[in-house]
MINURO-835638 format. One record per residue (C-alpha): x, y, z; residue in one letter. Coordinates in steps of 0.001 Angstrom, whole numbers, plus 500000, padded with zeros to 6 digits. Example, Ala and Ser with C-alpha at 12.3 -4.5 7.8 and 13.67 -1.06 7.14 Angstrom:
BEGIN
512300495500507800a;513670498940507140s;
//
This chain:
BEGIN
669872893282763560x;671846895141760830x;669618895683757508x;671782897012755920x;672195894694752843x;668793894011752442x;666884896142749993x;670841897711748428x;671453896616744808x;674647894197745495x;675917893131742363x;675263889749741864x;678100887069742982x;677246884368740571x;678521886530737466x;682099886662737719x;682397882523737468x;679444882342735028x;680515885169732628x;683893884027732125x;682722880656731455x;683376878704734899x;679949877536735177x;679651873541735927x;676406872824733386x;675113869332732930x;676882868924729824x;679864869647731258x;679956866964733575x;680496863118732664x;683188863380729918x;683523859689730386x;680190858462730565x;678377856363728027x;675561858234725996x;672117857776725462x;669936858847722746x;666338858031721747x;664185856881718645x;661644859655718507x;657753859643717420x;658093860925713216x;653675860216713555x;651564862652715872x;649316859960716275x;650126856274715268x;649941852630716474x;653646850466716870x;653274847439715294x;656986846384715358x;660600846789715961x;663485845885714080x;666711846665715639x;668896844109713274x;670804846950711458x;672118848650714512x;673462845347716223x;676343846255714292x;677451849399714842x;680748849814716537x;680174851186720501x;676723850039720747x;676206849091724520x;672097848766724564x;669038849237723016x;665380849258724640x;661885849185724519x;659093849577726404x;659072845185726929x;662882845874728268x;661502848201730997x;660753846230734857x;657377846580735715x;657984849567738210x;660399851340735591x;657822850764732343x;654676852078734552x;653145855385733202x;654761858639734596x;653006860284737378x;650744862441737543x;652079865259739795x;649536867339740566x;646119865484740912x;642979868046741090x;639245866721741405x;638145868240737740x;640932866440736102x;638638863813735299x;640581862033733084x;644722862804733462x;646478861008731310x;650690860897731480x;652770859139728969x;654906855636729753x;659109856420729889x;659106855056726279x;655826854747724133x;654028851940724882x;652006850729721624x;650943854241720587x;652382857038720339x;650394860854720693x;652697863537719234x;656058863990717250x;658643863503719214x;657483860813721996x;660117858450722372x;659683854799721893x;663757853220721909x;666378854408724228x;669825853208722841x;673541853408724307x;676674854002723251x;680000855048723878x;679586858323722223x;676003860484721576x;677839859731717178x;677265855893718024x;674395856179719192x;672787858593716702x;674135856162714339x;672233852947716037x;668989855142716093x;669059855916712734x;669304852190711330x;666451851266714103x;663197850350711797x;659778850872713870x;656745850013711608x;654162852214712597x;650060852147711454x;649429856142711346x;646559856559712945x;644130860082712401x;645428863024714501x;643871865850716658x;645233869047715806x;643601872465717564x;641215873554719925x;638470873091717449x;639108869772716171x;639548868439719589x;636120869688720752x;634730868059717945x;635304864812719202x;635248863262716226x;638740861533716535x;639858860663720073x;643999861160721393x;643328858733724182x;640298855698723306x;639391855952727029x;638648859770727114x;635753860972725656x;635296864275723698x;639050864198724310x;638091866560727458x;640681865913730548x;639438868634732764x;636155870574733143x;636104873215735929x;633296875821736607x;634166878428739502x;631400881775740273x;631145884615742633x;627788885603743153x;626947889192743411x;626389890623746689x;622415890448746291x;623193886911745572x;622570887162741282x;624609885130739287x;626653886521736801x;624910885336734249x;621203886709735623x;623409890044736287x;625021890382732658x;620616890446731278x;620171892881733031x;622954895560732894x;622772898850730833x;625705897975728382x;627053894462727706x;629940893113725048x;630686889357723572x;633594888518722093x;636160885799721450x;640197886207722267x;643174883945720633x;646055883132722603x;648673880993719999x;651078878333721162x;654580879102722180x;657356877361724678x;660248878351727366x;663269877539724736x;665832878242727774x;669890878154726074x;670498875049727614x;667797871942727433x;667439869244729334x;669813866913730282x;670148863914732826x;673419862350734188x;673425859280736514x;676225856721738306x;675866853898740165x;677855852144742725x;676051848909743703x;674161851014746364x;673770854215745719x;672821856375743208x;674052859983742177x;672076861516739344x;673053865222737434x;670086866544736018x;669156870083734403x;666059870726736663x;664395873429738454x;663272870629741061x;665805868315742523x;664576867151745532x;661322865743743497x;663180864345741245x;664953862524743331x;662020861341744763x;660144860663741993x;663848858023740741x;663307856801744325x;659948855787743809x;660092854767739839x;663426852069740386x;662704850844744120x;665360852679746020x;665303853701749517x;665549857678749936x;668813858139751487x;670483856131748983x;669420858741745866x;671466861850745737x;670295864750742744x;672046867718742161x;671083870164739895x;674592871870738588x;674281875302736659x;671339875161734299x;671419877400731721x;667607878633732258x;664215876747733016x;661454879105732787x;659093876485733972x;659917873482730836x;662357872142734010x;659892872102736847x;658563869059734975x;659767865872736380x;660444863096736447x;660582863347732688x;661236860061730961x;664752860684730544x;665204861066734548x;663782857427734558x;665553856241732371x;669346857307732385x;669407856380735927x;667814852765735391x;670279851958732565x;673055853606734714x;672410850673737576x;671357848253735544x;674884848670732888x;676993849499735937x;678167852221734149x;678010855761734464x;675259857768731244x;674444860877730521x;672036862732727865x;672002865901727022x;668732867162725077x;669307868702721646x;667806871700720142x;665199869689717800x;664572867620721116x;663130870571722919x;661252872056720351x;658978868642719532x;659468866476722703x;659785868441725964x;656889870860726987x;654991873943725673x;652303876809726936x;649766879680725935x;647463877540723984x;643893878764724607x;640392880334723384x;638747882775725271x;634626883647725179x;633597886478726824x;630606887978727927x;630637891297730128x;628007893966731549x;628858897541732558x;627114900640733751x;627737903971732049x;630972904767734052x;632580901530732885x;631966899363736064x;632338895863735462x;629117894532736528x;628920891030735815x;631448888992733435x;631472885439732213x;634179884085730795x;634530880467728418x;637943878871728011x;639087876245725720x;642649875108727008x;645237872756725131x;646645870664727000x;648707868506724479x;648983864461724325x;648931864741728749x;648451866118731859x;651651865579733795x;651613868619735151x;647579868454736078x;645251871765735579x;647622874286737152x;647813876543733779x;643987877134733259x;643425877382737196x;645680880048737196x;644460881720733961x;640887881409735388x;641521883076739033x;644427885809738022x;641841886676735076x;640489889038737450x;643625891152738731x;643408894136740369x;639743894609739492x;636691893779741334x;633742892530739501x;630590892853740667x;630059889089740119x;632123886371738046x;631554883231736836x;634521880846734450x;634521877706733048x;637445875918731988x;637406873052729574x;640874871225728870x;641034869270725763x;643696866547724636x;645207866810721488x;648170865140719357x;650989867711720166x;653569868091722584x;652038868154726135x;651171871843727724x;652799872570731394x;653895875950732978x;655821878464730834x;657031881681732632x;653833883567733641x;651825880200733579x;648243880706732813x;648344884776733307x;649664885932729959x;646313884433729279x;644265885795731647x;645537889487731763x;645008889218728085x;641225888379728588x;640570890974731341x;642921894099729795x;641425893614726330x;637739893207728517x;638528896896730186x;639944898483726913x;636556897125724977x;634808898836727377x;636772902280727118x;636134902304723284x;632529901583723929x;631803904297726238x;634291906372724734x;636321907023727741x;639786907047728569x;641211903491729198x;642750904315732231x;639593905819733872x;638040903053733543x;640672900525734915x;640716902923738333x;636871902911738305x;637338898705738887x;640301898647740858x;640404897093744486x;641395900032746902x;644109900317748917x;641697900431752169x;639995897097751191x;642888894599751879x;642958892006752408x;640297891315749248x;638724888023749294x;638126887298745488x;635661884030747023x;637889881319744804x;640394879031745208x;643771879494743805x;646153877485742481x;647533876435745771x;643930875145746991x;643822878309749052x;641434880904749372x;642381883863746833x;642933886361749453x;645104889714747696x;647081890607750976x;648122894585750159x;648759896750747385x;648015900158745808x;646710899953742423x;645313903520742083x;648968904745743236x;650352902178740718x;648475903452737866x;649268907449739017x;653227906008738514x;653082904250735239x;651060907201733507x;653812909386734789x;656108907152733541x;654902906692730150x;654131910543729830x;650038908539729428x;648193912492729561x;651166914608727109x;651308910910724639x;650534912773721309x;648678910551719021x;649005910046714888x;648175907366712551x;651016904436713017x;651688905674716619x;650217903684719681x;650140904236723633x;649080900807724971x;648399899483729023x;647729896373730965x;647217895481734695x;647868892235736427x;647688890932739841x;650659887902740584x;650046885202743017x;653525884214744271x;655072882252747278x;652810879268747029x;653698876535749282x;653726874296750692x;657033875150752003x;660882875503751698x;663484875123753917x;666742877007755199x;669861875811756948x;672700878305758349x;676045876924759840x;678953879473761114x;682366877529761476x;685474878353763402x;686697880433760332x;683461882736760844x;682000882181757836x;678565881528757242x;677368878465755109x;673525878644753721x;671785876225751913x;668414875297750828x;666640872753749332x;665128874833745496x;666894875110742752x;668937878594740515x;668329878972736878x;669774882517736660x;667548884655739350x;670445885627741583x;669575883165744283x;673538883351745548x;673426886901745966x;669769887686747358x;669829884737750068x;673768885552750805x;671751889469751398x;669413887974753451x;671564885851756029x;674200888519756483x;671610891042757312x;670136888868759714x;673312887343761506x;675050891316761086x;678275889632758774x;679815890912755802x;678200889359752904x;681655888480751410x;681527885579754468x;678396884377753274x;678363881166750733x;674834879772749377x;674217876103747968x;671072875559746210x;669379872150744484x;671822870265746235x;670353866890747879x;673263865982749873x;673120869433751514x;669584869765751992x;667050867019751230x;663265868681751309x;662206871032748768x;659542871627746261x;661249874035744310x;662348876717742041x;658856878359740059x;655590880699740136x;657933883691741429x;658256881690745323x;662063881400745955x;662670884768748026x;659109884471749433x;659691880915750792x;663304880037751085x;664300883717751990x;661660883782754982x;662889880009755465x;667284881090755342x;665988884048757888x;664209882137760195x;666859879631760388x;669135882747760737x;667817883906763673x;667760880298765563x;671488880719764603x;671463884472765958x;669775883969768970x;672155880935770160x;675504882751769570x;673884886023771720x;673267883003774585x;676859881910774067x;679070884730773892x;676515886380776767x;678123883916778906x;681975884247777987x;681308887746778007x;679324887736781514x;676876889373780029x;673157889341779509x;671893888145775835x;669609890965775771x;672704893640775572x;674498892173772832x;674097893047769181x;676323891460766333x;677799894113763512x;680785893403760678x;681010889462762654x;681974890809766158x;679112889749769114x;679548893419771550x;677958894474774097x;676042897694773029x;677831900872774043x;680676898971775187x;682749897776771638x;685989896748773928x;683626893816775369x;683272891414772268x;683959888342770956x;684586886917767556x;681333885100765782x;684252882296764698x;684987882542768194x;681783881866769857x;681438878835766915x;683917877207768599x;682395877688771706x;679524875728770485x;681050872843769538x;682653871526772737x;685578869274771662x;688115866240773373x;690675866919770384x;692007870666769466x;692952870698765922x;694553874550765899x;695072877476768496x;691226878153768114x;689422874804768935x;691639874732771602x;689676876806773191x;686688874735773297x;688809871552774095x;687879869642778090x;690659871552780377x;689821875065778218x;687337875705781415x;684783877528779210x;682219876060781000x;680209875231784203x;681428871847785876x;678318871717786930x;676216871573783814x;676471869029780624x;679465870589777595x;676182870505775575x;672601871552777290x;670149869330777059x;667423870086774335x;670655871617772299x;673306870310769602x;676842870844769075x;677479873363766407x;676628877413765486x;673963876214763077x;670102876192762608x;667614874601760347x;663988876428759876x;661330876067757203x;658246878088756034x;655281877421755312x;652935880116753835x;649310880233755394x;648441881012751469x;649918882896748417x;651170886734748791x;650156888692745608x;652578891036743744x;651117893347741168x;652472895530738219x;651491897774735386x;652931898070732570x;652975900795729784x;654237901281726128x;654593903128722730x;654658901323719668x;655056902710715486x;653785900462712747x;655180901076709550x;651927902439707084x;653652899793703843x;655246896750705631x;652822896957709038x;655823896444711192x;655379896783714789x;658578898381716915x;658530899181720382x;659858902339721327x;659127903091724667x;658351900796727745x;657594901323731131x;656963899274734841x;655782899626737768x;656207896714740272x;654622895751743419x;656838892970745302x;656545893682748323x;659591894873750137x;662777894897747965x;665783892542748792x;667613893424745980x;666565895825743501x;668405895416741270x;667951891815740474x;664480892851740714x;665001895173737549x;666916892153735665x;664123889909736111x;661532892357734790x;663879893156731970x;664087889735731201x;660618889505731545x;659824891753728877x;662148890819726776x;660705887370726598x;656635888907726726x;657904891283723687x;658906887571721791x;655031886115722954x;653473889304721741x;655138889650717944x;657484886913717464x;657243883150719023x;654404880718718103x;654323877135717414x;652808876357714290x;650985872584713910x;650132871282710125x;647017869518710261x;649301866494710456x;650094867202713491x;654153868174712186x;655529871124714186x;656655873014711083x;658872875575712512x;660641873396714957x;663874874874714856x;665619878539715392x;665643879355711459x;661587879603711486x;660762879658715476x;661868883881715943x;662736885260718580x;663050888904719556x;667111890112719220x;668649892719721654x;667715895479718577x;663769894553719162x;663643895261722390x;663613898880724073x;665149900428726547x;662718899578729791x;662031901941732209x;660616900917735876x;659321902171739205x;658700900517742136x;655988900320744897x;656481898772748193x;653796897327749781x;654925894859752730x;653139891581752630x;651668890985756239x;651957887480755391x;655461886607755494x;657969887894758158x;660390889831755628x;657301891427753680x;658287890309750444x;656480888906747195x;657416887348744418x;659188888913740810x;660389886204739067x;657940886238736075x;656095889780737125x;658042891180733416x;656101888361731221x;652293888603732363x;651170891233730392x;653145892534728101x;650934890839724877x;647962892759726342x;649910896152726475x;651106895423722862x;647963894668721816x;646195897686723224x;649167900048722006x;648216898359717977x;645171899134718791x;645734902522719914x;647507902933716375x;645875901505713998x;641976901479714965x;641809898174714368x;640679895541717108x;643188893228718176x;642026890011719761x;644507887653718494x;648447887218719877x;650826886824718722x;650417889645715865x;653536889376712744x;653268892038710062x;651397889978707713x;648587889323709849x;648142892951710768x;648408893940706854x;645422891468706519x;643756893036709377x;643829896787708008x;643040894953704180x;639486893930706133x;638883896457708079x;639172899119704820x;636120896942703297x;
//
């Protein structure tokens, strides 16, 4: 097998077409369809007590308007709940369109059509819905109050309650441990509200035949969303087909389905006989599609003089919005990746997940570990400035060493698996990012801030993807798989992958992705799993592929399968280059044929006598063809790991906080493409750098969103962020036959923790709140001074 792609920094084959604007978005598509548009929640919490739709009869292009009473029983049924979990106690998900009360801003109760999104803008504007506002929930604290409930039929508006503990070795809870050590610390950490905002939002296209159904839709999961419009409007499988075009970013908001928008274009697609399409505005996203980061944080740890974590206990208090489509996956993940590359002596967290009257919480890039590096980096820096010790000595004093893999944390992850770290090399990790960073010659003054954080990625969960390789007559090589692209270079790593498996120039390689038609089971595209799962998947569908051309051309070439190799598309027998056939050649020769279309197939037509009379054209136990299909499964989740480093100046008059230097080091196992690799982490940071100083989403105790729209939501520019500097580790994953881990979101994790210990480092001045803007750090050195 030729490597010789895999692990080189090909430029990426997507950007010519999407750079010079040849991308196919959803938008783009359906230039003739009708348009929908929906009558949206103005109440965070209110009861409907009628609908007047007399005023829009009227308006010229109006096609439809309905409510919740239009919907069929199957279509009207509350969404699903997608990922059920024994402590969600009581998941709630909302109904397509709001069905008698609504529970945030933005929930949609009317879905009207038009022949233009003007018309029916118009119609939803002259729509009169007489709502009885009913008392909100706004905030962590009024939720666990209790004293006003989102849903009746929860009480203490808790959804989830979860307790997980590691015992110490001499079997001590953490708890009994904590009593008992020499130094111990309590405190309380802040993480704010904040959401994906990807440039394009989400959007849903559908047309209808009379049998089957085609829907367009902006997602990073087609294959479950086709499913899930399967299941919602009564159609057989095979007669759904979802394709997810270009989509102009997801960062999790898209791994959501189906939303109520994927319900419902399609129903009123089959049930118009006309083809509909929406496309999700800016306001839209901001108040009715998803957000993350929302939690409080109690923590109680014990330490021994050297700054050995001991025993630590660990409270959250997680918003989850108005529901729980999504289940518990964000505070199961903050609650076991909490504990990154460290090894407490014993653990113990609780998770409570509380209901409240704003836009629903599901996965955000990073998910859940922004959150819990936060927790655990602030936890080790505490401890530094207690003892009085460098911060990095006491990180390596807790790490997990290199001979101790695997490391059985004793909890389950995410995935329901065991969280097992497979390999890594934090103390060689930390030697390369205080290299980087220049962490021993860092000259400190006032203003001036060297800041670090740790974190420990579970990535390739399952339970599986899928690959499928075809090479036709023309020798080129066709790969496809089932999960979605929103910008990670999926065309360009997976096109690495197959032609270093199958020894063809990569220029011969095409990829489809989030295409249906071309490959119908997925899970899809999030938590950093697409070159972990569908690049061990395209591979081991690769070498079906590889093995079966070696059989073929071993017998036109007389020789034996074990003496061939395949380089540049030519099968040869090694040490003899003259004896070789095509790989288009030996396609043909797979596909016996009655008919010969051209001079090649020809040669695999009846009288061609390219095989045995006395055996079958096509063995038995084989198909026709030069293709394979293969899927992987991962036993559990492979962990990547990182550290990051950086240097921030806060202005002594306005408190401004710049970033000046940053630096990465990144464990992901072996590298497919490296430079992709870089781009994600850049990308990464970029968007950590807006979590840490810039994006929040800021409730009135109304329940309003009050900055729900790019002139008050900020977001870091190209000026704010740095130049980033990286370094990479490879340790192989033993757990997945191309070694690899996961990247996608690596740049995010903990890059508010790193901030907040550089501030810190600069100021003097505990930071346990993110994000920080100037004003609140002025406040903080105002109260500090007294």
């Amino acid at each position: 097998m030729t490597t010789r792609l895999f692990g080189e920094p090909v430029q990426r084959r997507e950007d010519p077409r999407l750079l010079t604007g040849q991308g196919r978005y959803l938008d783009d598509l359906g230039g003739e369809a009708l348009a929908a548009a929906f009558v949206r929640s103005p109440h965070a919490h209110a009861r409907i007590r009628d609908v007047d739709v007399a005023a829009a009869l009227d308006v010229e292009g109006l096609v439809a308007i309905y409510t919740w009473e239009d919907l069929p029983e199957r279509v009207g049924r509350a969404l699903p709940l997608l990922i059920p979990h024994p402590a969600l106690t009581h998941g709630r998900t909302a109904y397509p369109l709001a069905r008698d009360v609504v529970r945030h801003v933005g929930e949609p109760v009317i879905m009207v059509v038009a022949a233009d999104r003007y018309a029916a803008e118009d119609a939803c504007g002259l729509i009169e819905v007489d709502y009885e506002p009913l008392k909100p929930v706004v905030g962590l604290e009024e939720a666990v109050q209790g004293a006003q409930l989102v849903h009746e039929d929860v009480p203490g508006n808790v959804g989830a309650h979860l307790v997980q503990e590691v015992a110490a070795n001499d079997g001590r809870s953490a708890r009994e441990i904590i009593e008992t050590c020499p130094h111990t610390l309590a405190f309380r950490l802040d993480i704010e509200r904040s959401a994906s905002m990807p440039l394009e939002g989400r959007g849903v296209y559908a047309r209808w035949d009379g049998r089957d159904l085609r829907v367009y839709s902006s997602t990073q999961t087609s294959t479950s969303v086709r499913m899930a419009v399967a299941a919602a409007l009564g159609l057989p499988l095979p007669h759904v087909e979802v394709i997810a075009p270009d989509v102009g970013g997801g960062f999790g908001v898209k791994i959501v389905h189906p939303w109520p928008e994927e319900v419902l274009v399609p129903w009123a697609a089959m049930t118009l006989g006309r083809e509909i399409k929406w496309a999700e505005d800016r306001r839209e996203h901001f108040i009715s599609s998803a957000h993350e980061r929302g939690q409080v944080q109690f923590v109680r740890v014990g330490f021994d003089d050297d700054g050995r974590v001991l025993g630590l206990d660990v409270t959250i208090l997680h918003d989850h919005g108005a529901y729980t489509p999504y289940g518990i996956i964000v505070p199961i993940v903050t609650s076991t990746q909490l504990l990154g590359p460290y090894k407490p002596g014993a653990y113990r967290v609780e998770f409570t997940a509380v209901y409240t009257n704003t836009v629903q919480v599901t996965p955000y890039r990073g998910a859940g570990r922004p959150q819990g590096v936060f927790c655990m980096e602030r936890t080790m820096d505490k401890i530094a400035r207690y003892l009085g010790k460098d911060r990095t000595e006491v990180r390596e004093a807790n790490f997990i060493r290199p001979e101790e893999f695997p490391y059985d944390q004793g909890m389950t992850f995410q995935d329901g698996r065991p969280l097992i770290y497979d390999s890594g090399n934090y103390p060689e990790m930390l030697r390369m990012i205080k290299e980087l960073i220049g962490w021993d010659s860092f000259e400190r003054r006032p203003g001036r801030g060297l800041g670090i954080g740790c974190y420990v990625e579970g990535t390739g969960v399952g339970p599986y993807e899928g690959g499928h390789v075809q090479i036709t007559s023309d020798g080129r090589v066709h790969v496809s798989t089932g999960l979605t692209s929103q910008g990670q270079g999926h065309e360009t790593v997976f096109a690495q992958i197959a032609a270093s498996e199958l020894g063809v120039p990569i220029e011969r390689v095409s990829v489809v992705t989030g295409d249906t038609r071309r490959f119908g089971y997925a899970v899809g595209t999030f938590a950093s799993r697409a070159a972990v799962v569908s690049g061990n998947a395209i591979a081991l569908a690769c070498r079906k592929v590889r093995e079966k051309a070696l059989r073929i051309a071993a017998d036109a070439l007389e020789a034996n399968p074990a003496d061939l190799d395949i380089a540049e598309g030519i099968v040869h027998v090694a040490g003899t280059p003259s004896a070789s056939i095509p790989l288009s050649t030996v396609a043909v020769l797979a596909n016996p044929l009655r008919y010969a279309f051209d001079e090649e197939t020809a040669k695999a037509t009846q009288f061609s006598a390219t095989t045995s009379p006395d055996r079958p054209p096509i063995a038995e136990g084989e198909e026709p063809g030069l293709e394979g299909r293969d899927y992987y499964s991962p036993i559990r989740s492979t962990f990547a790991a990182g550290m990051h480093a950086a240097i921030v100046e806060t202005d002594p008059d306005t408190a401004e906080i710049k970033v000046v230097r940053y630096a990465v080091v990144h464990d992901c196992g072996r590298l497919i493409n490296p430079m992709i690799v870089e781009g994600q982490i850049h990308g990464g940071v970029a968007q950590g750098i807006g979590g840490a100083l810039y994006e929040r989403m800021v409730y009135d105790q109304d329940g309003q969103l009050v900055n729900a729209s790019f002139m008050d939501f900020l977001m870091p520019y190209a000026t704010e962020i740095p130049h980033i500097e990286t370094g990479h580790l490879e340790t192989p994953s033993p757990l997945n036959p191309l070694g690899v881990k996961g990247a996608g979101e690596a740049g995010v994790i903990p890059v508010s923790a790193v901030i907040a210990s550089a501030i810190e480092d600069a100021e003097g001045i505990e930071i346990d709140r993110m994000p920080i803007s100037p004003s609140e750090l002025f406040d903080l050195r105002a109260a500090h001074s007294l």
